[in-house]
C-alpha positions in Angstrom: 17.7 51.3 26.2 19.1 48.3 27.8 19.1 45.1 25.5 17.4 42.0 27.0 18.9 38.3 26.1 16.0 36.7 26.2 14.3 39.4 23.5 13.5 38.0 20.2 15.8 39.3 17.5 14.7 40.7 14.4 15.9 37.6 12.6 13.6 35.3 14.1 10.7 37.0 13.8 11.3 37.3 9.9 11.6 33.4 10.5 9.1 32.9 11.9 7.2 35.0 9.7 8.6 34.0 6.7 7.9 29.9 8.0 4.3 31.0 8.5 4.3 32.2 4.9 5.6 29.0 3.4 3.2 26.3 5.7 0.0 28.8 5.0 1.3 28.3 0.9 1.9 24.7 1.4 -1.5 24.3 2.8 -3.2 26.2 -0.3 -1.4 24.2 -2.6 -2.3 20.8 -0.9 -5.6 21.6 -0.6 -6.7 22.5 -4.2 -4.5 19.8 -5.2 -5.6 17.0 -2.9 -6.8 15.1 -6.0 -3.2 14.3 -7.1 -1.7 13.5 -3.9 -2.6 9.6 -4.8 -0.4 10.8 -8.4 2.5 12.1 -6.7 3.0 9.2 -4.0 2.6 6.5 -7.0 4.6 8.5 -9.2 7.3 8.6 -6.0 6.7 4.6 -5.5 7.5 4.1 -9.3 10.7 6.5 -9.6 12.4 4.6 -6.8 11.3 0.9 -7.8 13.2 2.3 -11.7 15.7 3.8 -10.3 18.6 1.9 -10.7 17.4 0.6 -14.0 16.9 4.3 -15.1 20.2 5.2 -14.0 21.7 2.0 -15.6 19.9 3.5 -19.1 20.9 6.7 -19.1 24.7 6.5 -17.8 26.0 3.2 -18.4 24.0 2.8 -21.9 24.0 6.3 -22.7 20.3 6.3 -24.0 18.8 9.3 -24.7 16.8 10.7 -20.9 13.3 10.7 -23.0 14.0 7.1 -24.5 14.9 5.5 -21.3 12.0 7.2 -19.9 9.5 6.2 -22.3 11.1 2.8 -22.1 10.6 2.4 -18.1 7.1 3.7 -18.2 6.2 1.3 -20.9 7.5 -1.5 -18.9 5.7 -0.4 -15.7 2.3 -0.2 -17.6 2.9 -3.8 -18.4 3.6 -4.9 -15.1 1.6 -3.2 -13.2 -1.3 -1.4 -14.8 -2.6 -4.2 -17.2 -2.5 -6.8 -14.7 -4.5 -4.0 -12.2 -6.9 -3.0 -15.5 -8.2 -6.7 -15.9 -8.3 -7.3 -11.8 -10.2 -4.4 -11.6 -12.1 -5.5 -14.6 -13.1 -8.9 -12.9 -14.4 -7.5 -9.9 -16.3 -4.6 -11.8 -17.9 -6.7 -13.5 -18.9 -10.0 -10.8 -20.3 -7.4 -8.3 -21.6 -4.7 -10.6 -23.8 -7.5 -12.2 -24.6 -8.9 -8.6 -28.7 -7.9 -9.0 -28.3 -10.4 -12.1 -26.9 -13.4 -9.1 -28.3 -12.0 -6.3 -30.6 -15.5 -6.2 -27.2 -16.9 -6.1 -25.9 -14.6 -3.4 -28.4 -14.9 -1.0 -28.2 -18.8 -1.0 -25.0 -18.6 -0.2 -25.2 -16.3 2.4 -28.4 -17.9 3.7 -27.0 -21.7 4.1 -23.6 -20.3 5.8 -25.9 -18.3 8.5 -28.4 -21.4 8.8 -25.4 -23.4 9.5 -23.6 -21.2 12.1 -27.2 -21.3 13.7 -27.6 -24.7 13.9 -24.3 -25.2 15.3 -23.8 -22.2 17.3 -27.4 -20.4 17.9 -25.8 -17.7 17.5 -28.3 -15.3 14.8 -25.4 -13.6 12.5 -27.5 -11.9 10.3 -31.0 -10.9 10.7 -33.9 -10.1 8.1 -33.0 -6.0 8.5 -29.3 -6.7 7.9 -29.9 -9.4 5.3 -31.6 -6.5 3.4 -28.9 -4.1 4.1 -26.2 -6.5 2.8 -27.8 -6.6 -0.5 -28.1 -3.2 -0.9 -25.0 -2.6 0.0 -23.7 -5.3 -2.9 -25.2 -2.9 -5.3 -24.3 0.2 -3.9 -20.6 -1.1 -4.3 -20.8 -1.9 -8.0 -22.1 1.5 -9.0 -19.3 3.1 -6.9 -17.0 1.1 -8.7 -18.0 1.9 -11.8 -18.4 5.5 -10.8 -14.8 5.4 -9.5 -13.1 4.4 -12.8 -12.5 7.7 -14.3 -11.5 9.3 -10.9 -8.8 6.2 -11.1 -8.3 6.6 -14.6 -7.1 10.7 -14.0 -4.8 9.3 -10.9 -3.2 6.8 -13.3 -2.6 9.8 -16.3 -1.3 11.7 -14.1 0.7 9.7 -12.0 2.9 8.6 -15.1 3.2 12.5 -16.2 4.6 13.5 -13.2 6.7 9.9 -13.1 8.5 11.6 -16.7 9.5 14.4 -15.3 11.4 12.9 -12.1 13.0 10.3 -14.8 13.9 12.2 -17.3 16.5 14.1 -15.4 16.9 12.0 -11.8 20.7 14.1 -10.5 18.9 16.9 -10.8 15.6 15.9 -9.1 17.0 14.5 -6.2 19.7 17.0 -5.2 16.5 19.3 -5.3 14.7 17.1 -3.0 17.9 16.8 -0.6 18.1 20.3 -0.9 14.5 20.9 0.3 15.4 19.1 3.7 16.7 21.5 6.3 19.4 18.8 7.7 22.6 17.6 8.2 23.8 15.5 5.5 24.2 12.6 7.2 20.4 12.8 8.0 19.6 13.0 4.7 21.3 10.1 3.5 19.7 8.6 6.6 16.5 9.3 5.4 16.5 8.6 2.0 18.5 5.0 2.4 15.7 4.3 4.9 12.6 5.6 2.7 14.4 3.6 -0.5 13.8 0.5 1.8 10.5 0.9 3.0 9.1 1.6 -0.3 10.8 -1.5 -1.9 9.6 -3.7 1.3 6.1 -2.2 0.5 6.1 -1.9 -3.2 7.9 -5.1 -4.3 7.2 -6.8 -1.2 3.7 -6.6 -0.3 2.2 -7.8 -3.9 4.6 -10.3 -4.2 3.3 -12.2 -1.1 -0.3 -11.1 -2.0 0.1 -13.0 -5.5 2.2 -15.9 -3.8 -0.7 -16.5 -1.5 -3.0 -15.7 -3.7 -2.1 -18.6 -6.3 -1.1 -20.9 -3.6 -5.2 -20.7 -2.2 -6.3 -20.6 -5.7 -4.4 -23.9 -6.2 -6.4 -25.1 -3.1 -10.0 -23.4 -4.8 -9.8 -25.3 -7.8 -8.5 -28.8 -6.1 -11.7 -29.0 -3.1 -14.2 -27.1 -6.0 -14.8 -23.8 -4.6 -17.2 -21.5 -6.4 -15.9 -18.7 -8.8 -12.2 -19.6 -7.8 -10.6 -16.7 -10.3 -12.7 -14.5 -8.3 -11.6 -16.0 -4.8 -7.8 -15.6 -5.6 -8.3 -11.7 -6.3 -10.1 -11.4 -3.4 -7.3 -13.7 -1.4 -4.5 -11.8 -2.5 -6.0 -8.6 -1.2 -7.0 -9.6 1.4 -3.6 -10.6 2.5 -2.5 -7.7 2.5 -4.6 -7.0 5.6 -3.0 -7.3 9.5 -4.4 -10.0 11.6 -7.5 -11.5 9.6 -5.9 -11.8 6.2 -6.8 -14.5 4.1 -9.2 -16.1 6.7 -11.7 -13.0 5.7 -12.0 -14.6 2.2 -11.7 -18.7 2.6 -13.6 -19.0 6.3 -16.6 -17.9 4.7 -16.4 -20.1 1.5 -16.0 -23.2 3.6 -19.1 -22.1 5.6 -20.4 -22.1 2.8 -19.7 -25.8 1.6 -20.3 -26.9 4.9 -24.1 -25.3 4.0 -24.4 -26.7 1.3 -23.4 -30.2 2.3 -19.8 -30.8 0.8 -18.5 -31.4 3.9 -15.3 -33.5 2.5 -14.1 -30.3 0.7 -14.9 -28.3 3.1 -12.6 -30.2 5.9 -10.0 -30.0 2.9 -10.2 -26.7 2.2 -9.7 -25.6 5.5 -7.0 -27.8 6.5 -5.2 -26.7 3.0 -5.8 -23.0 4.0 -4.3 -22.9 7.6 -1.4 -25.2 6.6 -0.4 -24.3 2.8 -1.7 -20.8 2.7 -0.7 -20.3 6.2 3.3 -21.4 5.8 3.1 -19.3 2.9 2.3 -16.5 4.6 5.0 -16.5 7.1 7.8 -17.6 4.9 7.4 -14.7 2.1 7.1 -12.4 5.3 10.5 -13.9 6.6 12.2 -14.0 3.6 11.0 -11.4 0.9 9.7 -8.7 3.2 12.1 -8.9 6.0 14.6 -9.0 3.4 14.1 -5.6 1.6 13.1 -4.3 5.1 11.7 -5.8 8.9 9.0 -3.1 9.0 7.3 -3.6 12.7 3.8 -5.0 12.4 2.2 -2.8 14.5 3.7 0.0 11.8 1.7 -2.3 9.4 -1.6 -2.4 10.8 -1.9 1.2 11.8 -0.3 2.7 8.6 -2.9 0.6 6.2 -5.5 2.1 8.1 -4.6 5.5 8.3 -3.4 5.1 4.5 -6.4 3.8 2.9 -8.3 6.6 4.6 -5.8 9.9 3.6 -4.9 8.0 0.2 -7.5 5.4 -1.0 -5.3 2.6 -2.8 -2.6 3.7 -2.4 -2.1 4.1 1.3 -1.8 0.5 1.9 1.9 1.4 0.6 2.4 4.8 1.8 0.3 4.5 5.1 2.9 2.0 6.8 5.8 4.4 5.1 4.5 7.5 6.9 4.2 5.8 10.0 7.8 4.6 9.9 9.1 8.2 8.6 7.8 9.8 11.5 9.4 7.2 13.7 12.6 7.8 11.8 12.1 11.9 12.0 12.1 11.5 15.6 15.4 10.3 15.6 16.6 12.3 12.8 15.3 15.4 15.1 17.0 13.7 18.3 20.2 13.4 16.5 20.0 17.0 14.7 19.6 19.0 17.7 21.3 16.6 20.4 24.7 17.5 21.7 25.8 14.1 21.5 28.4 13.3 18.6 26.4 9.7 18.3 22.8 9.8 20.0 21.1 6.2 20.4 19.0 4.8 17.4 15.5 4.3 17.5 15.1 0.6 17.1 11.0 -0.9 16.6 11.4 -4.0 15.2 13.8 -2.4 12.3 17.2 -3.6 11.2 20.3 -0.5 11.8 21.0 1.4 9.0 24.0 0.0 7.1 24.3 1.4 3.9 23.4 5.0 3.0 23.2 6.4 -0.4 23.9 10.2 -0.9 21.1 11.9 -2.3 23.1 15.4 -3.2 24.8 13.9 -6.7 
């Protein structure tokens, strides 16, 4: 029997088979455990914001791995989940009791569409939508509500899986560099580059959310804007968002003192918003982000939106991350399987890799 070179071997099929095996169990496990995907990614997000000060705890201190532990996850329920817990609190509580203002509401709604008439003729919001809108105001209080213990079980569990990755952090991540079928070189590459991107998007982003946030709500509470604790919560989410941003929150509050008459404060507020919110903006994004990492807009915009929808809250972290990763794995690939000693990098608005950190310790 003559042997033909271009006949799989025995070997690959068990590879293949054997890959088959392991993508059909990956996909079983994902899917009954899509719940605490949102966990796992914040618990990820946490361990590599700590990880130099876990690292600092356990082998330069020589604490004990359960009291450094216990010790980071009790600083990162300060810092991040109580200030989230009254937030969340806030806006439970202005838009579940929204039936209780909806007087209120509608005026406001009302006198910003009456004006854009008058000055536009342009008819934003008709009677049907009108209606819509309110039921819609209600709809998302009781989905709030509905949504805290769903949040509350993402939370618990996040910080038990976050314990397990600190207490013993040599050992957990020369298991996930063993996990990646690649050269060494490609890991480091990869994990220097995802140690970046979730700093830019952890540390980064809600540091120039609050920074605008307080900088409009300094503007709020000079021109008299209505419910100004409210508006900077909504601000500094909404900065988060590509393009729009901010405007989404403070156009339609001064429409709305325009309505009403207060046209001083109105002409102030806006002037305040486009210059000092506006500078704001683009100096945190030219200092703080594109310090920790230049992540490509484009990256941005598309990975919040494809984030919030696979991850809820989240994704506005991971979203631009995956985006970026697969960029990256691209190249990775390119440079695994290329004969080239040196392939060229895939550059999109990112800095070149300078410092890598070796994952298998």
């Amino acid at each position: 029997m003559s042997y033909n070179p271009q006949q799989i071997s025995n070997v690959k099929v068990k590879q293949i088979l054997l890959i088959g095996v392991i993508v059909w169990l990956l996909y079983l496990i994902v899917k009954n455990l899509l719940l605490f995907i949102p966990s796992l990614l914040g618990a990820i997000t946490l361990y590599v914001v700590t990880r130099d000060l876990n690292f600092y705890l356990q082998e330069k201190k020589k604490w004990k791995p359960a009291l450094a532990t216990s010790v980071i996850i009790l600083l990162c329920l300060v810092v991040i989940i109580i200030p989230m817990y009254f937030i969340g609190d806030l806006l439970v509580q202005k838009i579940g009791s929204s039936q209780q203002y909806m007087s209120q509401i509608n005026e406001y709604i009302l006198k910003s569409q009456e004006y854009v008439y008058e000055k536009t003729n342009i008819d934003l919001l008709s009677k049907g939508n009108m209606d819509k809108l309110q039921g819609s105001i209600s709809r998302i209080g009781t989905s709030l509500v509905n949504e805290t213990v769903n949040t509350l079980t993402v939370v618990l569990s996040m910080f038990f899986i976050l314990y397990f990755m600190l207490a013993n952090p040599r050992k957990f991540e020369q298991a996930a560099a063993q996990l990646l079928p690649l050269k060494r070189t490609n890991v480091n590459m990869i994990g220097e580059k995802f140690r970046k991107l979730v700093m830019a998007n952890a540390v980064g982003l809600p540091v120039t959310a609050i920074g605008q946030g307080l900088f409009a709500l300094i503007g709020y509470l000079i021109f008299g804007a209505p419910s100004a604790a409210l508006l900077f919560v909504l601000t500094a989410i909404a900065s988060v968002l590509p393009v729009v941003g901010t405007m989404i929150v403070w156009v339609p509050v001064v429409l709305y003192m325009f309505a009403i008459g207060d046209t001083g404060n109105a002409i102030g507020l806006t002037l305040y918003c486009l210059i000092v919110v506006g500078t704001t903006d683009n100096v945190l994004r030219f200092t703080v982000l594109k310090k920790l990492e230049d992540i490509h807009p484009l990256n941005t915009v598309f990975g919040i939106i494809m984030g919030v929808n696979l991850f809820g809250f989240i994704g506005l972290i991971f979203g631009p991350i995956l985006v970026s990763m697969t960029l990256l794995l691209i190249q990775v690939y390119a440079n695994e399987f290329s004969d080239e000693d040196t392939p060229p990098d895939l550059h999109l608005g990112e800095q070149p890799i300078e410092k890598k950190i070796d994952l298998m310790l």
